[in-house]
C-alpha positions as CSV (number, residue, x, y, z in Angstrom):
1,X,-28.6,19.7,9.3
2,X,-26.6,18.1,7.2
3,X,-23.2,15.8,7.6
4,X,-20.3,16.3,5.4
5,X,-16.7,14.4,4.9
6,X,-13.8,14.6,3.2
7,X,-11.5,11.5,2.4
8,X,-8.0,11.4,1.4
9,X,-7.0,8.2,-0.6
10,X,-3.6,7.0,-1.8
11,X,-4.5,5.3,-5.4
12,X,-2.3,2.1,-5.8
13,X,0.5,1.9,-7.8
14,X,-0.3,1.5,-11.3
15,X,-4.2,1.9,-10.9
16,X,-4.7,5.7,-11.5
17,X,-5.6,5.2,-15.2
18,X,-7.8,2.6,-14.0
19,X,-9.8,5.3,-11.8
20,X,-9.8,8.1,-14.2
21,X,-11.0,5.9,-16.6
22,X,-13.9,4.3,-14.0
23,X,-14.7,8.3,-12.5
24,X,-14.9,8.9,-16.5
25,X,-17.7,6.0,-17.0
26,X,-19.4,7.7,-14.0
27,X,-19.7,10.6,-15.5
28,X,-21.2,9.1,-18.8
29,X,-23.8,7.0,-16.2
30,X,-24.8,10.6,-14.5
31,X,-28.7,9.3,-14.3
32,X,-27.6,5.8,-12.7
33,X,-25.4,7.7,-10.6
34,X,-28.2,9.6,-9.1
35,X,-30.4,7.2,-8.7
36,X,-27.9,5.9,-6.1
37,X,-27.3,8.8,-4.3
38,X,-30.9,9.5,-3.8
39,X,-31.3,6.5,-2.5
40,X,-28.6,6.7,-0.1
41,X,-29.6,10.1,1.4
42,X,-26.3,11.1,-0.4
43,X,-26.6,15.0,-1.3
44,X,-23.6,15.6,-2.7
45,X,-20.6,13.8,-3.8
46,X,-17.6,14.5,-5.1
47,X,-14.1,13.2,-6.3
48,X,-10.6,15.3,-6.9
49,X,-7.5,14.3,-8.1
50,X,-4.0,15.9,-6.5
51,X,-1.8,17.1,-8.9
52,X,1.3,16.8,-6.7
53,X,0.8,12.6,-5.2
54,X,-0.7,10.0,-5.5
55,X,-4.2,10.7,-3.6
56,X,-7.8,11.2,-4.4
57,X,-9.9,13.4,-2.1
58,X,-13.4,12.0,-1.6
59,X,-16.1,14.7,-0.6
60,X,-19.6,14.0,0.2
61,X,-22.7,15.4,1.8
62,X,-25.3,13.4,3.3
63,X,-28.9,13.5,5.5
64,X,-27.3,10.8,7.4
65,X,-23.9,8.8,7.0
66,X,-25.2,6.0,8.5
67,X,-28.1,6.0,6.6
68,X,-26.4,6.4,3.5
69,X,-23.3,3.3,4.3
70,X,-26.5,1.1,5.3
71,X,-28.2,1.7,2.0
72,X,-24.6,1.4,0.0
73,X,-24.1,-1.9,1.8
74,X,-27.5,-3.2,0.3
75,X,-28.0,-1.4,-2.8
76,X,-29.6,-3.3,-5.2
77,X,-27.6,-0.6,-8.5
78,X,-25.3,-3.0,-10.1
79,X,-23.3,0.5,-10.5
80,X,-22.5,0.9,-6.9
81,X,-20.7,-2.8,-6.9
82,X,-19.1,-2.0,-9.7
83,X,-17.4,1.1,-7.6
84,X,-16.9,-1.1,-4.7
85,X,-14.7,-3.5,-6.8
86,X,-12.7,-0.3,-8.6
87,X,-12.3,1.4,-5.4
88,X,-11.1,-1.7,-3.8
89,X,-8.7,-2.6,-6.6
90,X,-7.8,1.5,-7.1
91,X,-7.5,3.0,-3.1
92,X,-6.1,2.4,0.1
93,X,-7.7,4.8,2.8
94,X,-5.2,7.1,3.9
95,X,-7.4,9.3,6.5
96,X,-10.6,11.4,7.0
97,X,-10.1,14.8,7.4
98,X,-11.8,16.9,10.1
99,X,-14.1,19.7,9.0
100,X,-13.0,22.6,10.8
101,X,-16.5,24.8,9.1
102,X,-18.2,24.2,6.4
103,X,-20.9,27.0,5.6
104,X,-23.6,26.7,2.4
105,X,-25.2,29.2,1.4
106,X,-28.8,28.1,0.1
């Protein structure tokens, strides 16, 4: 079974052009992007914008979470410490949400 998350995130002020224009460069870097998630365990991953504040919703699906922080902590992808600096300049952690069900259909 897998283990899923959703984060909220309050982007900083003045730093959501910053993180469009990194989630943007992501999505040009698809295959280096990959790579990473693979070798996290990471299954899924996913970021959303609110319309209505200030926030970013973080989704992911993993094997393991633990697993997966543990290989994000040593990755050797100069990609994932490139997100670690814009996340750190772009996001203050608001809050995980609880999953109340979460159902996929294979």
């Amino acid at each position: 079974m897998t283990e899923v998350a959703l984060g909220k995130f309050r982007i900083k002020p003045d730093r959501k052009q910053e993180w469009i224009k990194w989630c943007e460069e992501l999505n040009r870097r698809r295959d280096e992007v990959l790579e990473t998630l693979r070798n996290e365990g990471v299954l899924v991953e996913a970021c959303f914008l609110s319309p209505d504040e200030d926030c970013i919703y973080y989704f992911m699906e993993a094997e393991n979470f633990e697993k997966a922080r543990k290989a994000y902590r040593a990755s050797p992808y100069p990609i994932d410490e490139e997100h670690r600096r814009h996340r750190r300049a772009s996001m203050e952690e608001v809050e995980e949400l609880r999953c109340l069900f979460y159902f996929k259909n294979r």
